[in-house]
C-alpha positions, 0 to 999 in steps of 0.5 A: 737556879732554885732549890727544891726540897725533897720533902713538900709534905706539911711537916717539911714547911712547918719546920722551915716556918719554925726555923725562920721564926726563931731566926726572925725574931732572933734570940727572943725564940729561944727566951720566949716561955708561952703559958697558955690556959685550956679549957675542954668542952664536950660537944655531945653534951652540948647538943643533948643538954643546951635548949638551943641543941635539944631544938636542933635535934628536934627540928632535925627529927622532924623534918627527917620523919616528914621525908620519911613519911612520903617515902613510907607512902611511896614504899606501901604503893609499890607493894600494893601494886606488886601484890596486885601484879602477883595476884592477877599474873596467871590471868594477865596475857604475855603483852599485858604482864611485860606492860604491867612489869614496865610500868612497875619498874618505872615506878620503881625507879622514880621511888629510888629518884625520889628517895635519893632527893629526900635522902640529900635534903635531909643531910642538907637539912641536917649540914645547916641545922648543925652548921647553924648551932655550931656557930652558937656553940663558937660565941658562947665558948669564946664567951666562957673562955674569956671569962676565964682567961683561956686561950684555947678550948678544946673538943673533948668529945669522943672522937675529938683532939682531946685523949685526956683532960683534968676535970677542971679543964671542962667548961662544959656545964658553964658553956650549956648554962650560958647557952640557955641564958642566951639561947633560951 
C-alpha cells in the first residue's frame, strides 16, 4: 500500500527533494555555506544598444512594414470597391446589388484570410528573430560571467525576477561592448 500526499503542488516536492538532500548528504547540509556571485543584465538595453539587437529590430521592421503593405493594398481595394458599390446602389437592380454585395463580402473574408496568415508570420518572424538573438544574448553573458566569476546573471529588465540590485551588480554595459566585438 502507498502513500499519497495530500499536497502534489510544487511546493510539496521541492521540500521532500530539500528534506532527502540534507539526509543524502548527511551532516554535510547543515555545514555547507554557498557563496555565490550575481550579476544583473538589462535585456531591453541589450536589444536597443548592441549591434546585433538594433539588426534584429531592424530586420523585424522590415518584414513587419512589407506584410503591412500588402494589407494596406488590400485594405484601399476594398474601399475602392465599397465607395464604387455605394455610388452605383441606386441604379443597380435587386439581383445585381445582392451579386455586388456577395462578391464584396467574399473579398472581405479573404482580406480577414489573409490578414490573419500575415499577422501569424510576423509573430513567427518575430518568435525566431528574438529566439535567435537570445541565443547570442546567452553565450556572450556566460562569457562575461566567467570573466568575472559569477554564478548566476539575472534579468534586470522590467518585468524580470530581479526588484532591485546594486549598481555594481550590472554587467549590462560590458555584456553590450563584448557583444559588438563579437557580433559586429
Amino acid at each position: 500500500m502507498s502513500w499519497n500526499p495530500p499536497h502534489t503542488n510544487g511546493l510539496w516536492h521541492a521540500a521532500v527533494l530539500g528534506l532527502m538532500l540534507c539526509i543524502g548528504i548527511s551532516a554535510g547540509c547543515a555545514s555547507t555555506k554557498i557563496e555565490g556571485r550575481i550579476g544583473l543584465v538589462d535585456p531591453t538595453r541589450l536589444l536597443n544598444d548592441s549591434n546585433a539587437g538594433k539588426k534584429a529590430k531592424d530586420t523585424l521592421t522590415t518584414f513587419s512594414k512589407s506584410r503591412q503593405a500588402l494589407i494596406e493594398m488590400d485594405e484601399k481595394e476594398l474601399r475602392r470597391m465599397e465607395e464604387d458599390f455605394v455610388k452605383q446602389a441606386s441604379v443597380l437592380s435587386p439581383a445585381a446589388k445582392g451579386e455586388r454585395e456577395q462578391v464584396f463580402r467574399r473579398r472581405m473574408a479573404e482580406y480577414q484570410q489573409k490578414a490573419g496568415e500575415l499577422n501569424r508570420e510576423v509573430q513567427e518572424k518575430q518568435k525566431d528573430v528574438l529566439d535567435g538573438f537570445r541565443d547570442k544574448v546567452e553565450i556572450v553573458v556566460g562569457k562575461v560571467a566567467k570573466r568575472h566569476g559569477l554564478q548566476v546573471v539575472i534579468d534586470k529588465g522590467k518585468g524580470g525576477p530581479a526588484i532591485y540590485g546594486e549598481p555594481e551588480l550590472d554587467i549590462t554595459n560590458e555584456v553590450i561592448e563584448e557583444f559588438n566585438r563579437e557580433y559586429p
